[in-house]
BALOBA-1460 file (C-alpha; in Angstrom, 3 decimals):
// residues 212
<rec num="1" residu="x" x="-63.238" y="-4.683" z="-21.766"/>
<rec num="2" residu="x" x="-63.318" y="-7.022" z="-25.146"/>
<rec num="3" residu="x" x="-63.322" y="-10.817" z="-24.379"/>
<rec num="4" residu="x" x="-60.254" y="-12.173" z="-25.669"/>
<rec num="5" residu="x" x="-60.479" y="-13.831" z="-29.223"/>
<rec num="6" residu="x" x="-60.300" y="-17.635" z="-29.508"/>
<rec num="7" residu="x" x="-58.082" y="-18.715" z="-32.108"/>
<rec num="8" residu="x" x="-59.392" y="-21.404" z="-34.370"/>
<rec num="9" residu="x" x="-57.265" y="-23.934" z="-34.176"/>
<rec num="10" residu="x" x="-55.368" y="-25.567" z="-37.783"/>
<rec num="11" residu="x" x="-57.342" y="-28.521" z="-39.427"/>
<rec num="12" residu="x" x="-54.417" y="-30.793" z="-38.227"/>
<rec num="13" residu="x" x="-54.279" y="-29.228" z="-34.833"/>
<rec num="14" residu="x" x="-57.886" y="-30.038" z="-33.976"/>
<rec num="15" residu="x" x="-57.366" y="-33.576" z="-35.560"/>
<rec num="16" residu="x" x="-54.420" y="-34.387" z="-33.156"/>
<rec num="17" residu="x" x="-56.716" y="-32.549" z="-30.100"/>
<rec num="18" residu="x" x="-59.565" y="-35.010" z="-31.121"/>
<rec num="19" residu="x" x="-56.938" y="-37.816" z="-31.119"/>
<rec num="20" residu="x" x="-55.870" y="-36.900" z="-27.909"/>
<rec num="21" residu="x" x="-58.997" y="-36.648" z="-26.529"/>
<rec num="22" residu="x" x="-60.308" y="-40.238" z="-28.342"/>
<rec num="23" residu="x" x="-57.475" y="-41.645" z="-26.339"/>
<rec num="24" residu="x" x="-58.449" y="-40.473" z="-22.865"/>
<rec num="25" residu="x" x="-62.178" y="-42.082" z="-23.751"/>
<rec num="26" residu="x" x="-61.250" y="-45.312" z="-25.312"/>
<rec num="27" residu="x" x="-58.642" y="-45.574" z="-22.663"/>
<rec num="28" residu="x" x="-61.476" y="-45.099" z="-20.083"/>
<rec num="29" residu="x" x="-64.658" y="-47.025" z="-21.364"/>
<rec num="30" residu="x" x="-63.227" y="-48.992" z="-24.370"/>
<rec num="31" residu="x" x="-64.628" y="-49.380" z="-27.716"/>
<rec num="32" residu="x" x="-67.649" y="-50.495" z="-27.279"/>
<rec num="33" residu="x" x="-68.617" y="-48.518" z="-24.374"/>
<rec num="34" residu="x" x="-67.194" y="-44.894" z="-25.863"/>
<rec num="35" residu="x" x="-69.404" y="-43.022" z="-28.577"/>
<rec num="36" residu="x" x="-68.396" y="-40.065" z="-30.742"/>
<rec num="37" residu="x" x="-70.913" y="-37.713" z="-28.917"/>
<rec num="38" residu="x" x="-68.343" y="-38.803" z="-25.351"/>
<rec num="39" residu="x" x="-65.039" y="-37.807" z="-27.743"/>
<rec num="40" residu="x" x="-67.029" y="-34.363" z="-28.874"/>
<rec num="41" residu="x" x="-68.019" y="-33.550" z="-25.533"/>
<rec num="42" residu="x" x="-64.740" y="-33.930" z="-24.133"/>
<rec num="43" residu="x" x="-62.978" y="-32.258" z="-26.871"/>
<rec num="44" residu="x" x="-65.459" y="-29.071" z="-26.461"/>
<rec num="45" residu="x" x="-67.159" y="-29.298" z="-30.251"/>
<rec num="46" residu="x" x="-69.564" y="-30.240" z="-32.250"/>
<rec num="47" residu="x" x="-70.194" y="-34.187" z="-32.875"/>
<rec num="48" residu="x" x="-71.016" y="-32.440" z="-36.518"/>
<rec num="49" residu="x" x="-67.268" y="-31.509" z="-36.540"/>
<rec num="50" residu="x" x="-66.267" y="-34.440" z="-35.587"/>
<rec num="51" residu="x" x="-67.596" y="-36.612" z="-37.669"/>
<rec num="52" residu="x" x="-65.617" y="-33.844" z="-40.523"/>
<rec num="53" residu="x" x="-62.642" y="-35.507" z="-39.211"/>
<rec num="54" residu="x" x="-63.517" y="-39.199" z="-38.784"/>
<rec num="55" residu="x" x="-66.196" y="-40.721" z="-40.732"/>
<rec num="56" residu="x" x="-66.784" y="-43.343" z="-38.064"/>
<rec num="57" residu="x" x="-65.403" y="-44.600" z="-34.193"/>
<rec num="58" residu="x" x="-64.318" y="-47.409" z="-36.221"/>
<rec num="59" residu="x" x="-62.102" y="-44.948" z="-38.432"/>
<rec num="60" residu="x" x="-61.167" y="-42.827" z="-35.238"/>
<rec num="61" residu="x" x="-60.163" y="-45.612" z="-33.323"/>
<rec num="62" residu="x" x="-58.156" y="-47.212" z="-36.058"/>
<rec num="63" residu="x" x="-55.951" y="-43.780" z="-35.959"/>
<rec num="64" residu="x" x="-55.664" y="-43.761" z="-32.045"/>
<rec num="65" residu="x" x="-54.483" y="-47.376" z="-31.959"/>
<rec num="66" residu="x" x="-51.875" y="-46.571" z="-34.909"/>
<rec num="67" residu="x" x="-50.690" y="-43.748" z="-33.024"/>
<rec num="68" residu="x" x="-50.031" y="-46.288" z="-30.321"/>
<rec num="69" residu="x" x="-48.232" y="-48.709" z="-32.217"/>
<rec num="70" residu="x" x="-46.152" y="-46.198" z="-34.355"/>
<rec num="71" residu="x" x="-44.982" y="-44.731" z="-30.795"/>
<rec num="72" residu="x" x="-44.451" y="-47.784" z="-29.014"/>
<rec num="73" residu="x" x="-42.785" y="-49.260" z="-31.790"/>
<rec num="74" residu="x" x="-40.344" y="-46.129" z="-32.154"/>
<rec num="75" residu="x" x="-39.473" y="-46.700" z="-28.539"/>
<rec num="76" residu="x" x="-38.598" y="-50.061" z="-29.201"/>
<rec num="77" residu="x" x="-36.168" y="-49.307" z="-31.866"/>
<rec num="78" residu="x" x="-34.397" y="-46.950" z="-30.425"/>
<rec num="79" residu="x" x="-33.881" y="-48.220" z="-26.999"/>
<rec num="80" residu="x" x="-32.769" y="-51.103" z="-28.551"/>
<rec num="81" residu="x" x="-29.498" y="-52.466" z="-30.405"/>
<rec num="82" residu="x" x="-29.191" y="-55.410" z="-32.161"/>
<rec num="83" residu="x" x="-25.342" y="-56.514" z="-30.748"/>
<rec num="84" residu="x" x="-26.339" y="-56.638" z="-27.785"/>
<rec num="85" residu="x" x="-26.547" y="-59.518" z="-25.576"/>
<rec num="86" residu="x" x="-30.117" y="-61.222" z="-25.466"/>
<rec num="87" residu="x" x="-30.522" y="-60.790" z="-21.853"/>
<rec num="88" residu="x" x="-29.480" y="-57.336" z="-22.232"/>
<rec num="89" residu="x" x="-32.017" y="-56.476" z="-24.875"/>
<rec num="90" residu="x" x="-34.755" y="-58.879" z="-22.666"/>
<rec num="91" residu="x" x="-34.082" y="-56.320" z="-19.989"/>
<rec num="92" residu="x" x="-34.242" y="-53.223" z="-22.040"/>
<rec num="93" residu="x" x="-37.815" y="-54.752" z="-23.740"/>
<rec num="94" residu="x" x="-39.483" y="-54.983" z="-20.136"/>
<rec num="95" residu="x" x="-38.259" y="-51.552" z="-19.170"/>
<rec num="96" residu="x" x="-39.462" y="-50.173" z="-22.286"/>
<rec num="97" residu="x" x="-43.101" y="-51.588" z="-22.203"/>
<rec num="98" residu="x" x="-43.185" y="-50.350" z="-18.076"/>
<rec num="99" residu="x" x="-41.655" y="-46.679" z="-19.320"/>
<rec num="100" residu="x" x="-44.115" y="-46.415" z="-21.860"/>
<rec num="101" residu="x" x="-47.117" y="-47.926" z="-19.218"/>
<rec num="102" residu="x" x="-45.919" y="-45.136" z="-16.662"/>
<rec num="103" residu="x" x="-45.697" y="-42.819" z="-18.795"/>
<rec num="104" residu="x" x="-48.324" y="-43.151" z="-21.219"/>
<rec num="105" residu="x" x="-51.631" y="-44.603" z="-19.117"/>
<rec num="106" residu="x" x="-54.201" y="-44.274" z="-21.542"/>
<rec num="107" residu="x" x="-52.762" y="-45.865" z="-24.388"/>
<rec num="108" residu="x" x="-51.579" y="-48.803" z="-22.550"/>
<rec num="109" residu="x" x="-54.938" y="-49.099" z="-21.347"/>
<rec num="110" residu="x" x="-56.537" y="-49.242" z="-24.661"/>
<rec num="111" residu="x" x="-53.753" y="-51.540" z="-26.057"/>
<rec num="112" residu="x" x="-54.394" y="-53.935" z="-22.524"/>
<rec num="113" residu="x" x="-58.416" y="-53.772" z="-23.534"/>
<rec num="114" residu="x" x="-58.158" y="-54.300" z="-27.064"/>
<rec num="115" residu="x" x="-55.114" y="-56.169" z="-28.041"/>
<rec num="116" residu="x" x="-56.714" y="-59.669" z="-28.111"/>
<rec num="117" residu="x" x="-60.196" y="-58.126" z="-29.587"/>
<rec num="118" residu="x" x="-59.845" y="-59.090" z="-33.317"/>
<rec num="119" residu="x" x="-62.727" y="-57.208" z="-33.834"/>
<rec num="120" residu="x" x="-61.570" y="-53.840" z="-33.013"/>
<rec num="121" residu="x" x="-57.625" y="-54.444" z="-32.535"/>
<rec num="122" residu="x" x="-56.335" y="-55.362" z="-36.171"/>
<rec num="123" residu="x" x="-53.662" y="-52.362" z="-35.421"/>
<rec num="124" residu="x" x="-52.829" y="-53.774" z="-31.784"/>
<rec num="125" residu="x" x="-52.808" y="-57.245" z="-32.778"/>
<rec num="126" residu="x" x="-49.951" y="-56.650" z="-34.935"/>
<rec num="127" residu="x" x="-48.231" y="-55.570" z="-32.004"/>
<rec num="128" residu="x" x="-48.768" y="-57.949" z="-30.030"/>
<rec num="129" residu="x" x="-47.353" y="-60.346" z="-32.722"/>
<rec num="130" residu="x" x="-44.592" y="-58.289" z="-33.044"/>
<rec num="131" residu="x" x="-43.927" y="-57.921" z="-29.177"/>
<rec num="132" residu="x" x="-44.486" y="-62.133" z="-29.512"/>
<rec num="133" residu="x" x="-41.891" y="-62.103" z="-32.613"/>
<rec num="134" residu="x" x="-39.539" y="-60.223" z="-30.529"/>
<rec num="135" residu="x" x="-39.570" y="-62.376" z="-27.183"/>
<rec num="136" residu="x" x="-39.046" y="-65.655" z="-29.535"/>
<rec num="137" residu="x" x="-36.246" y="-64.026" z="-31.279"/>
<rec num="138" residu="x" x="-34.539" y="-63.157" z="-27.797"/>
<rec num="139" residu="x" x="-35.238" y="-66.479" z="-26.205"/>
<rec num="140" residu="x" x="-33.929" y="-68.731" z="-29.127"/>
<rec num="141" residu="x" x="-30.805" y="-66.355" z="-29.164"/>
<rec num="142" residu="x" x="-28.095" y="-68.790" z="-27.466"/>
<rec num="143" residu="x" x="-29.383" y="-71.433" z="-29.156"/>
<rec num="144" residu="x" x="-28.936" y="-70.385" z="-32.603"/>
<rec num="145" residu="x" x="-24.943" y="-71.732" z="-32.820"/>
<rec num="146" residu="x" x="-26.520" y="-75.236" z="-32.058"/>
<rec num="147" residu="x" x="-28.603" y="-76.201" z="-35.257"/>
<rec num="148" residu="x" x="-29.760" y="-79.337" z="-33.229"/>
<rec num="149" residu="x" x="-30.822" y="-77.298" z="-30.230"/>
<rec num="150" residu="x" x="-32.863" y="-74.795" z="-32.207"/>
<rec num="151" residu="x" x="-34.695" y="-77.215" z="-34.084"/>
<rec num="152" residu="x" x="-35.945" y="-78.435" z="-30.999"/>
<rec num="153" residu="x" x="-36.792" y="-75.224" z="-29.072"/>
<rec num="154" residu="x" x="-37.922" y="-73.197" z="-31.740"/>
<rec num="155" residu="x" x="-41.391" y="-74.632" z="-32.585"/>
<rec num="156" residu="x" x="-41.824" y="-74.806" z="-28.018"/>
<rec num="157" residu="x" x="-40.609" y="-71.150" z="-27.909"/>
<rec num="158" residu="x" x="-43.306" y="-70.273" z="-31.059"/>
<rec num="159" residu="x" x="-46.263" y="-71.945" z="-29.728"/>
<rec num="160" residu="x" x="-45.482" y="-70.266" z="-26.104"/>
<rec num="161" residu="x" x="-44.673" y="-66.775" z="-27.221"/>
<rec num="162" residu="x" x="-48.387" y="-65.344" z="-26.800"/>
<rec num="163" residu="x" x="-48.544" y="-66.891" z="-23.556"/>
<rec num="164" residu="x" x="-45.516" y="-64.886" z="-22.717"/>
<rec num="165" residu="x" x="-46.393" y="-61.871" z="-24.595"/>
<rec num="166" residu="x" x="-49.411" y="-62.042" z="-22.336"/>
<rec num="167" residu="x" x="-48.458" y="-62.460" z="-19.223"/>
<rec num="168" residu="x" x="-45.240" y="-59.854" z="-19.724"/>
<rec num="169" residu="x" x="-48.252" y="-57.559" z="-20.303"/>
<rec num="170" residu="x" x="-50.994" y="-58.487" z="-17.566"/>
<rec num="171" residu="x" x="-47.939" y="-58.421" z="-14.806"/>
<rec num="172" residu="x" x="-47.385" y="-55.009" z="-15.776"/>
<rec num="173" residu="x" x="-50.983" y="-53.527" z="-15.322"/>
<rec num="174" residu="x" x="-51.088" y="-55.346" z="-12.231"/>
<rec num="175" residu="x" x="-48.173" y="-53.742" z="-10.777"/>
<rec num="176" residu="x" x="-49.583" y="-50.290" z="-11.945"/>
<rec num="177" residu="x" x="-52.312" y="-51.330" z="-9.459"/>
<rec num="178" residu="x" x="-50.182" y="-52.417" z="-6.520"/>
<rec num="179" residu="x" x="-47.874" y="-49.061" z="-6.704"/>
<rec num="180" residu="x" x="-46.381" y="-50.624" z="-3.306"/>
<rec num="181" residu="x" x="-44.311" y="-53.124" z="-5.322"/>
<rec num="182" residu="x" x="-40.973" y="-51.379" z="-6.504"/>
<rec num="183" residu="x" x="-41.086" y="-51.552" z="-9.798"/>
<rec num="184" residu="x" x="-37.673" y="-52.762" z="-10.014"/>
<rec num="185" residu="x" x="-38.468" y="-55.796" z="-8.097"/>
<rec num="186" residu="x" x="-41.811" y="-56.470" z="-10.782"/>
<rec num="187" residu="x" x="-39.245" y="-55.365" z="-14.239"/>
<rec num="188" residu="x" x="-36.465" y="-58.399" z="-13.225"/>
<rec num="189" residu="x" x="-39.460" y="-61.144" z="-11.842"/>
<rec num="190" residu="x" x="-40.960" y="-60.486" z="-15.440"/>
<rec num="191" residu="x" x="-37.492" y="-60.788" z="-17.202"/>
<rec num="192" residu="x" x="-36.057" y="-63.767" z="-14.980"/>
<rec num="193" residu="x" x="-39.693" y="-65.296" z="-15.504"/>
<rec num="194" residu="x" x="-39.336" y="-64.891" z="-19.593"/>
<rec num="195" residu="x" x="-35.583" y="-66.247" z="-19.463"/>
<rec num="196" residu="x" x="-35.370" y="-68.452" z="-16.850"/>
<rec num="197" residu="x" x="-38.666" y="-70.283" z="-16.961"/>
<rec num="198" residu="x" x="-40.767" y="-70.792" z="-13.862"/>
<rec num="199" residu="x" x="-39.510" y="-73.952" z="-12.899"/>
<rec num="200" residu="x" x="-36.302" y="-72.536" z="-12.800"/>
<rec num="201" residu="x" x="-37.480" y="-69.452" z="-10.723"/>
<rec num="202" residu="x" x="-39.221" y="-72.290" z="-7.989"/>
<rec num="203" residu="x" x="-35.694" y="-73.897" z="-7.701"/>
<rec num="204" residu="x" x="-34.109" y="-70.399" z="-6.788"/>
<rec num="205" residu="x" x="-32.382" y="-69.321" z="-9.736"/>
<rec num="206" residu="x" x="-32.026" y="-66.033" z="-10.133"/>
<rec num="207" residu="x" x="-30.443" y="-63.449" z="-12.844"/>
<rec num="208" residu="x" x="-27.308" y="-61.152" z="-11.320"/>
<rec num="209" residu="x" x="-28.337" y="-57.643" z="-10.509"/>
<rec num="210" residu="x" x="-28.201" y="-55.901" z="-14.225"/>
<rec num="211" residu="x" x="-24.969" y="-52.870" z="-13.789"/>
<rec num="212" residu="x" x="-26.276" y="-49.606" z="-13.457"/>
């Protein structure tokens, strides 16, 4: 009985497999720690044939971490609409960035390694500006019919926004640790914690159930 033929997959095919594959390992060990010959075991060829396809890990992981960013910031846009209330669109931001956590492991674990490495995260360091850009935007957005108001809280909202940005992110890899917290219960403590403020969260305010 002939063994069956392997089909050779396209140039772009095997590019996106090697992607793929670069994810899983960057995910895993991070930059530093991953080497091509990890990504060309894994992906079953030649380091040779790898290196056809990416002249460097700095080039490969410059295309995984765009990948990343071009996805993440497709999700964005579309689960979002600009008419919408602020809160609204708060809310929909969180459940966007745990969706895409969930559902998508390895590349928020190399954007959670890499994001504040300027070294090696140019690509995920404009997202997290942007993610920073788009939490000030929210947070100054009932202020923004008060000229006097905004002036004030607009440089306090700035300077805070990576702090935010930051701590949005870090609460949602821990809760992917600690499964036994509903993740409804960690999505509105990190939206009532970006609106409300945590001073306003210790004197028991809290934000009305969001409708279904």
């Amino acid at each position: 009985m002939n063994a069956p033929v392997r089909r050779r997959l396209t140039s772009a095919s095997r590019r996106e497999q090697l992607l793929a594959v670069a994810l899983d390992e960057f995910g895993r060990r991070g930059f530093h720690l991953t080497q091509m010959e990890h990504v060309a075991a894994a992906a079953g060829v030649s380091k040779g044939l790898l290196y056809q396809h990416f002249e460097s890990k700095e080039e490969l992981f410059a295309a995984v971490t765009a990948a990343i960013v071009d996805d993440l910031s497709r999700q964005l846009h579309e689960a979002t609409n600009p008419g919408d209330p602020g809160l609204d669109r708060m809310r929909v931001l969180a459940k966007t960035l745990f969706d895409f956590a969930t559902g998508r492991p390895s590349a928020w674990a190399v954007i959670i390694r890499h994001f504040d490495k300027p070294e090696v995260g140019a690509e995920l360091r404009g997202l997290r500006d942007g993610l920073g850009a788009i939490i000030v935007d929210l947070m100054l957005l009932n202020r923004r019919q008060n000229p006097t108001r905004l002036a004030a809280a607009e440089p306090v909202v700035t300077l805070l926004a990576p702090m935010v940005t930051g701590g949005l992110m870090s609460l949602i890899s821990w809760w992917l640790d600690h499964p036994e917290v509903p993740r409804e219960r960690a999505e509105s403590m990190a939206v009532e914690f970006i609106w409300l403020g945590l001073e306003r969260i210790r004197a028991g305010e809290r934000l009305g159930t969001p409708p279904l």
